[in-house]
C-alpha positions in Angstrom: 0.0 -9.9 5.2 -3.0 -7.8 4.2 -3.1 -4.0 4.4 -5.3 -2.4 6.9 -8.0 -1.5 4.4 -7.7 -4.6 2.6 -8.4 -6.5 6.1 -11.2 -4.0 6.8 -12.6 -4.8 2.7 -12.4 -8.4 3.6 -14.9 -7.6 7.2 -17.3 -5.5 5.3 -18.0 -8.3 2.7 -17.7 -10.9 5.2 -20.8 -9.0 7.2 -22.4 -7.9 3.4 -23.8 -11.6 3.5 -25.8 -11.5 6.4 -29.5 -9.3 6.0 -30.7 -9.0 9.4 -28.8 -7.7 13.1 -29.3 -11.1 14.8 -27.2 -12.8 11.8 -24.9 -10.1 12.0 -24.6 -10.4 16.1 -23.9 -14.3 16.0 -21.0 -13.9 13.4 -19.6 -11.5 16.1 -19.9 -13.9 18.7 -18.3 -16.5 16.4 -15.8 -13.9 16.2 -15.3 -13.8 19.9 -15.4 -17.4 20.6 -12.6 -17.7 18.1 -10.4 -15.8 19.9 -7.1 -17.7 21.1 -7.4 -18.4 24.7 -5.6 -15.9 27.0 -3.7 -16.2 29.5 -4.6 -15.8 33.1 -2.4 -13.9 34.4 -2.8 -11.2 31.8 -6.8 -11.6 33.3 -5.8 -8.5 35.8 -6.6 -4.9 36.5 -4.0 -3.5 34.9 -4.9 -5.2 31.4 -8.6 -4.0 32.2 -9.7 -1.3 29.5 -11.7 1.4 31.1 -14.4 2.9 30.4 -15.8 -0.8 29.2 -19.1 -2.2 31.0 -18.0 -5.4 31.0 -14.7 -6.8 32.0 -12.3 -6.4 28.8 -8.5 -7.3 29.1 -6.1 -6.1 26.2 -2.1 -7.3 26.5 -0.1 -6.2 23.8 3.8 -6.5 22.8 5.9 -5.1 20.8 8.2 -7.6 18.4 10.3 -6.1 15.9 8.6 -2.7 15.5 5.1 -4.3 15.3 2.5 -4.7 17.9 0.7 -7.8 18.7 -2.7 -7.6 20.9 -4.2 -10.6 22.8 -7.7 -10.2 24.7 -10.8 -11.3 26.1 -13.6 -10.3 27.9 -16.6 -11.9 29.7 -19.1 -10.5 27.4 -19.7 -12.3 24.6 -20.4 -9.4 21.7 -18.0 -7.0 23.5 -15.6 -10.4 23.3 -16.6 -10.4 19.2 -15.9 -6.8 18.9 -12.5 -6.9 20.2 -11.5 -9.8 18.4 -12.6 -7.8 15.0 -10.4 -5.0 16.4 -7.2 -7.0 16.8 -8.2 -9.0 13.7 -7.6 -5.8 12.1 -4.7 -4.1 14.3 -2.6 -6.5 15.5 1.0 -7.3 13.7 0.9 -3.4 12.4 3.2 -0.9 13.1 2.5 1.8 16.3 2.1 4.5 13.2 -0.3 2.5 11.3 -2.3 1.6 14.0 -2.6 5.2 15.1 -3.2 6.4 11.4 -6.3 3.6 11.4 -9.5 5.4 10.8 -11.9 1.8 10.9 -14.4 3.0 8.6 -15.3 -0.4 8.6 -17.3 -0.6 12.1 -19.3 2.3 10.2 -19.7 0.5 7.0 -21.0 -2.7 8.4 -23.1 -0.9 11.0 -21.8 -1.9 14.2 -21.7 1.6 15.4 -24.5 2.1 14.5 -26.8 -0.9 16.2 -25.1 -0.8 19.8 -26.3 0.2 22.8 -25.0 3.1 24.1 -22.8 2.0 26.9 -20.8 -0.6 24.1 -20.7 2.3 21.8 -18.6 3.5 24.6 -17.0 0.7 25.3 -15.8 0.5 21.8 -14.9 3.9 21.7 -12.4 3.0 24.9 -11.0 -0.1 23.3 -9.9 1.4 20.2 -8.4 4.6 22.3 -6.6 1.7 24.6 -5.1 0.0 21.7 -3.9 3.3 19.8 -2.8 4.4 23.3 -0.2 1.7 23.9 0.4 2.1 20.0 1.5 5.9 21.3 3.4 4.1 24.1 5.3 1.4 22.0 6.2 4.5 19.5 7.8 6.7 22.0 9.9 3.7 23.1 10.8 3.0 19.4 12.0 6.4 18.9 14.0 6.3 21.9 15.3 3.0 21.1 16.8 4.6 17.4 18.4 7.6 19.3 
């Protein structure tokens, strides 16, 4: 499995190729319509991040010592975005996930071409994932005592 920064390497040149904002916007609906299917009955209020404009589930697990995220949303970019997240994120340990910095929505531009209310949104999926990252590590470490 790659490294964090070598997944992040491989998004920044996979979104070097496109020129323009509309190329770059399709990819991440791509993105999001590649996302495995999820199911229903993780669809539900308590998988709902807040602070999200549109409706954005996140379930993750823990399996041995590593987290696994599945999501979706009803927005297709927001969809995209989440999937380049967990792309990123998921199969890592809780302390690498919280260590993440993910220059990489920087270095490709994404923060800096949405609109404000999905810059917050962002902003509110990465804080869910590295909270239940926080959550999973507290029950690691009492797990070990």
């Amino acid at each position: 499995m790659m490294t964090i920064q070598e997944e992040e390497n491989k998004i920044i040149e996979e979104f070097s190729i496109f020129e323009d904002w509309m190329d770059k916007y399709n990819y991440i609906i791509e993105l999001g319509n590649a996302l495995p299917i999820m199911d229903e009955k993780y669809k539900q209020e308590n998988y709902l991040i807040a602070g999200c404009q549109s409706n954005v589930w996140l379930q993750a697990e823990l399996i041995d010592g590593k987290i696994y995220f599945k999501a979706d949303s009803d927005a297709i970019i927001t969809k995209g975005i989440i999937s380049l997240l967990i792309r990123v994120l998921s199969g890592r340990t809780p302390d690498e996930i919280i260590n993440a910095s993910l220059s990489f929505l920087n270095i490709i531009g994404l923060t800096q071409h949405l609109t404000p209310t999905r810059s917050n949104g962002l902003l509110s999926m990465i804080k869910q994932i590295k909270v239940y990252a926080m959550a999973f590590k507290t029950k690691v470490n009492q797990n070990d005592r």
